[in-house]
N, C-alpha and C positions, 0 to 999 in steps of 0.2 A: 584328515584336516583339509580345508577348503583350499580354495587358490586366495592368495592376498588381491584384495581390490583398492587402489589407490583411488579419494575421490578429491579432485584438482578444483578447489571454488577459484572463480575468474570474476573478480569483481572490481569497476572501478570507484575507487573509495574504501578505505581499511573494515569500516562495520559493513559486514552482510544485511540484508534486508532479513526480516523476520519470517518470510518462507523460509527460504535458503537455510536458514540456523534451525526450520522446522523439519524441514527433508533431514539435514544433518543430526539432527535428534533422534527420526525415525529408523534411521541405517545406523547408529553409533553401538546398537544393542548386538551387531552380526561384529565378532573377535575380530573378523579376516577384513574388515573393514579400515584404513586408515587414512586423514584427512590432510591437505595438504590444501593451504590459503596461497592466493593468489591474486595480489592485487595494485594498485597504481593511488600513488598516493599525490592528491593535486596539491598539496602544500609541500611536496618534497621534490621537482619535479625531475631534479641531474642526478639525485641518488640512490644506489642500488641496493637495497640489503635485504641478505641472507640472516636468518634467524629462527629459535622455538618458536616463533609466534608467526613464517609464514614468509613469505619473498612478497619485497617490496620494489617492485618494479620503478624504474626512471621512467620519464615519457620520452616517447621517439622525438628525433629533431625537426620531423615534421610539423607533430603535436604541440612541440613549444612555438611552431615558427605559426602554428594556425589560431593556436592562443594568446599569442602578440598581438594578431593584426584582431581577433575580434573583441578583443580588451574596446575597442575605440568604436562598436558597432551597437550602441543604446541608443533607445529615444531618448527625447531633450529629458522628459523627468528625470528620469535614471540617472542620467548624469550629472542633470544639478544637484538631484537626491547624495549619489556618491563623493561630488567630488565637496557639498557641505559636510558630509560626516567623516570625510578625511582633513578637513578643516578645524572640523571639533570632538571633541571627544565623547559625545552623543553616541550611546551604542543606536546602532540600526536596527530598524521592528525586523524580525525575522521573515520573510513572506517567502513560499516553497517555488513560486515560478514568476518570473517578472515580468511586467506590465509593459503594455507598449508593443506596437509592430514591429521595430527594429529588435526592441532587447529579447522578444522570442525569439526571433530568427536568427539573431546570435546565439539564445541559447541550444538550440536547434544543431543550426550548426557545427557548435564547440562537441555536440555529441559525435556527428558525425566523422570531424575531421582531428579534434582534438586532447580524444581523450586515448591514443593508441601510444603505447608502452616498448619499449625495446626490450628485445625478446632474445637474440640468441642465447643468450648464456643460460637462458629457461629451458629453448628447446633441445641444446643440447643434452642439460641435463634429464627432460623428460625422454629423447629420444635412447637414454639409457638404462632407465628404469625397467625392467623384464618385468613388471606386473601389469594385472589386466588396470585401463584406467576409462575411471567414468570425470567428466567436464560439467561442473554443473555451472554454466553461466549465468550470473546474478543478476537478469532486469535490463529492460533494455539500456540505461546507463552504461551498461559495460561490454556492448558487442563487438567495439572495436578495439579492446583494451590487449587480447590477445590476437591472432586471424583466425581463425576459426577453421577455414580451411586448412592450416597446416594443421590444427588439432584434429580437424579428422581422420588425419591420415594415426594418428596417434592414440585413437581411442571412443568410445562413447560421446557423442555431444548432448546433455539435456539443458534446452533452454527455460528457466524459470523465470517466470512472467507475475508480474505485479501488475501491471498496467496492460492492454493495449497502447502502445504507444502514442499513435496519431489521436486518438479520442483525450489522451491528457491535455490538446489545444483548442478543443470543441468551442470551450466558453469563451476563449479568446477571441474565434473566428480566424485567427490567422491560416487560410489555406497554403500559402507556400510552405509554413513549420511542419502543418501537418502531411503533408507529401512527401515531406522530406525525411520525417521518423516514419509513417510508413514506408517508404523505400529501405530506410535503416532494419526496421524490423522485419519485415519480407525476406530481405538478405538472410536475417540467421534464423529464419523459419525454414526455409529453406535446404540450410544447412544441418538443423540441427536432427538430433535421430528421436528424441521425444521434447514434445513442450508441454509444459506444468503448465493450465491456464488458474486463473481466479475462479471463473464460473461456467455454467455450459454454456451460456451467449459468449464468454470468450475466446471458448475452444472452439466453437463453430466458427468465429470470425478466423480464427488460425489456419483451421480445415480451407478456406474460402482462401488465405493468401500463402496457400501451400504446403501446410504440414503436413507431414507423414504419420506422424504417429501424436497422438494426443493423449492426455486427461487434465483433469482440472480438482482440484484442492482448494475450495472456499475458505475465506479467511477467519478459520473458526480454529482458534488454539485453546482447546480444554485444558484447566489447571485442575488438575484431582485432587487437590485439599479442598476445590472449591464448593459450597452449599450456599442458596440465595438465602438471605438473610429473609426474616417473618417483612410481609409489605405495612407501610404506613396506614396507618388508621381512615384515614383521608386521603382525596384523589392526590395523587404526588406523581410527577413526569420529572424523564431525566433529557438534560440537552447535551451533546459532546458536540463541541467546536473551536476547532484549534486558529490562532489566529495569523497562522501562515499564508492562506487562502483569500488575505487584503479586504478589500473592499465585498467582494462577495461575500464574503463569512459575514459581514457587518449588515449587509443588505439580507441575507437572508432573515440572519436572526430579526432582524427590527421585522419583517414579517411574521415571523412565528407568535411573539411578544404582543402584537396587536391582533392577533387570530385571539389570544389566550385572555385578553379585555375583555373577550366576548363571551367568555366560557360564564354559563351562571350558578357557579359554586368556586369558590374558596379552591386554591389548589397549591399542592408545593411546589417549585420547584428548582432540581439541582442541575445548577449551571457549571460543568467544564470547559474548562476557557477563555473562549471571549466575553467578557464582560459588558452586559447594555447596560446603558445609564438612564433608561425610560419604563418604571415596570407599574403596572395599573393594581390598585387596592384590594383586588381579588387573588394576587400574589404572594408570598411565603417565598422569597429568590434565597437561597442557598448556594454562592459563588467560591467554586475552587479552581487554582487557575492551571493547576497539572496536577497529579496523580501517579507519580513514576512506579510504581508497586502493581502490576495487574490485579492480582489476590486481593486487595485494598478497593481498588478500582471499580472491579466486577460486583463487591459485598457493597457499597455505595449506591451502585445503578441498581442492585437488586430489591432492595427499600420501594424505586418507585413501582409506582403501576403501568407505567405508559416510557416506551422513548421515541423521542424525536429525532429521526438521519436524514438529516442535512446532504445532499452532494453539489458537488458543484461543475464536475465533468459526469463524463461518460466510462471512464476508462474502470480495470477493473471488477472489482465486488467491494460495497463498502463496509470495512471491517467493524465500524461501527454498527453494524445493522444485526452482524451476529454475537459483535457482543453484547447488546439491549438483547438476542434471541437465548445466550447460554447467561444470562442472569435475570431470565424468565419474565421479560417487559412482550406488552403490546408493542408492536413497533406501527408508527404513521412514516411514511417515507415521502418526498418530495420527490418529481420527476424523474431527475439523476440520482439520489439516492436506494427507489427502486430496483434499482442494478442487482443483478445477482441473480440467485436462486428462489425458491418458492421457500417460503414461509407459511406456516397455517394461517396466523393472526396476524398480518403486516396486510394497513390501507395506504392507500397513494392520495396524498390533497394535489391540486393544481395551482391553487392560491389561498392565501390566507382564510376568507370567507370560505371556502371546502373543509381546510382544516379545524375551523372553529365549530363547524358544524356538523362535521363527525365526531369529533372530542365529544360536545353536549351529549349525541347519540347514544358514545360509548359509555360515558359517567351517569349515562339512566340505568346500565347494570350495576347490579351489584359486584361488593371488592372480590367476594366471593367469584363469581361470574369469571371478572378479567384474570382475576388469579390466577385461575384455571387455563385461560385463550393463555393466558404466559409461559403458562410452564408446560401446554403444548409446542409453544416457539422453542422451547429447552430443548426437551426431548426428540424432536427434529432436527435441532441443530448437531445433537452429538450423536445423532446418528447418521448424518448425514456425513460428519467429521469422519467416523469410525470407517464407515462404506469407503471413500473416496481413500483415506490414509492405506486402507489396506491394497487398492489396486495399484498404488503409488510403490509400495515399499516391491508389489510380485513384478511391478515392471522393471523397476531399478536393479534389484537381487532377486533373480527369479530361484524357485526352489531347484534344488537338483534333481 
């Protein structure tokens, strides 16, 4: 019988990111394997608890006293915005990073300084667990949630990366945020004994601020009930854009929208998300505004013939890009959506007039034709999944 491996997630915020729960799927299948949650809960912040479901950390009295003062460190919107919606009972649009020079650099810094957890009663108890133990820390969100240096002394560290960090403030331009999460993230490259990138451009950026040991695991999660549904009769494209993303999400699409004016044939398409209000006579819009079921999701996109990925940073691989790739669409990528790995069938526009003008291109083949460039994107994607998971699984639990 093996030796027990204990695997300690270090995350701040109770749900793990969808890597994290993918690694922990991938090792769940070795017996001697067993998982232990680890995490800081920002709406709990003075309370401790022990439970089946995993240690719920307080935050340190630092972290409360850094989260006081930058409570009061927004641009003017922000704060008119917040303190009208705590005036009324208006739920607030959900947006994933806020706007403004000041409120990045708060949020910036609440990473750095404010998200660290009090810890002895953790480390003692790790310091007495006699198994081997692996540290999978979840995203740069949570680097300072444990020290990491004391968990070195304690066991394996692998840091799993979602983002490069500093490239999540690209479109901002804010330079001080982004100096500042690259310093954060250098830190636990540094520290850490392997890093899970997104793509090989992120592993190589890792290589470049210090890693020791690398690979990278594209955001391509196969569900094996899954099979692409027969495609639409007629040209039909799919959009996925979440409207988290503010103003850019809105500016992008209203480009896409007047690219697709220009298309000279008839076309469907199915819109996830954000909803436009302007769509021109050659249109067929099919608007759904979430999809929580992936299975459901993937058999949806798989109808059309064509997707469109959207980005709006740099950071990353866009997960979009391989799910249009394993429900066997042409993918057209913008700039930042390009990100990532090689795809067979995946064009890049630079603006709209690009994009309208490769669509026409493409829609002179036949369904038969793209069909086919589609379900080359498939087939690449899962085996590219397959390659990457398996070097993943021999680094983590090497064989005996």
């Amino acid at each position: 019988m093996g030796r027990l491996t204990m695997i300690v997630v270090i995350r701040n915020g109770q749900e793990a990111t969808l890597k994290t729960n993918f690694i922990l799927q991938l090792l769940s299948t070795n017996s001697n394997i067993k998982v232990l949650r680890v995490y800081r809960n920002e709406n709990r912040k003075f309370d401790e608890r022990w439970d089946n479901t995993g240690i719920d950390l307080a935050t340190s009295v630092s972290g409360i006293v850094a989260n006081f003062l930058l409570m009061f460190l927004k641009s003017p919107r922000d704060l008119r915005n917040g303190m009208l919606a705590r005036l009324s009972s208006r739920r607030r649009v959900d947006v994933l990073f806020s706007e403004g020079f000041l409120s990045t650099l708060a949020q910036s810094l609440n990473f750095c300084f404010a998200t660290s957890a009090r810890t002895d009663r953790l480390m003692f108890f790790l310091n007495n667990m006699k198994v081997q133990k692996i540290f999978l820390v979840d995203e740069f969100w949570s680097i300072n949630t444990v020290d990491l240096q004391k968990l070195k002394n304690l066991g394996v560290i692998v840091y799993v990366s979602q983002d490069v960090a500093y490239n999540r403030y690209g479109f901002q331009d804010n330079s001080v945020a982004r100096k500042l999460m690259y310093r954060l993230e250098k830190k636990a490259v540094a520290v850490a004994d392997l890093v899970i990138a997104c793509s090989e451009r992120d592993m190589l950026t890792y290589v470049e601020m210090g890693a020791r040991k690398t690979v990278f695991y594209p955001n391509i999660y196969p569900i094996a009930r899954f099979e692409p549904y027969v495609k639409d009769q007629s040209p039909s494209l799919s959009i996925v854009l979440r409207g988290h993303w503010g103003k850019e999400a809105i500016r992008s699409l209203k480009e896409v929208f007047e690219a697709l004016s220009h298309i000279n044939k008839e076309i469907k398409v199915y819109m996830i998300g954000v909803k436009t209000q302007k769509v021109s006579k050659n249109i067929d819009l099919q608007h759904l505004n979430f999809i929580p079921n992936k299975l459901s999701y993937l058999r949806i996109l798989s109808k059309s013939w064509i997707g469109i990925n959207i980005g709006i940073h740099m950071a990353g691989a866009n997960e979009r890009k391989y799910d249009y790739a394993m429900a066997g669409l042409v993918v057209f990528s913008d700039k930042f959506g390009a990100r990532g790995d090689l795809l067979p069938h995946e064009y890049t526009y630079v603006d709209g007039n690009d994009l309208a003008a490769k669509l026409n291109q493409l829609l002179d083949f036949s369904k038969r034709k793209i069909s086919e460039m589609g379900l080359q994107n498939r087939t690449h994607a899962i085996s590219l999944a397959d390659k990457q998971r398996k070097k993943i699984t021999n680094l983590l639990i090497p064989s005996d």
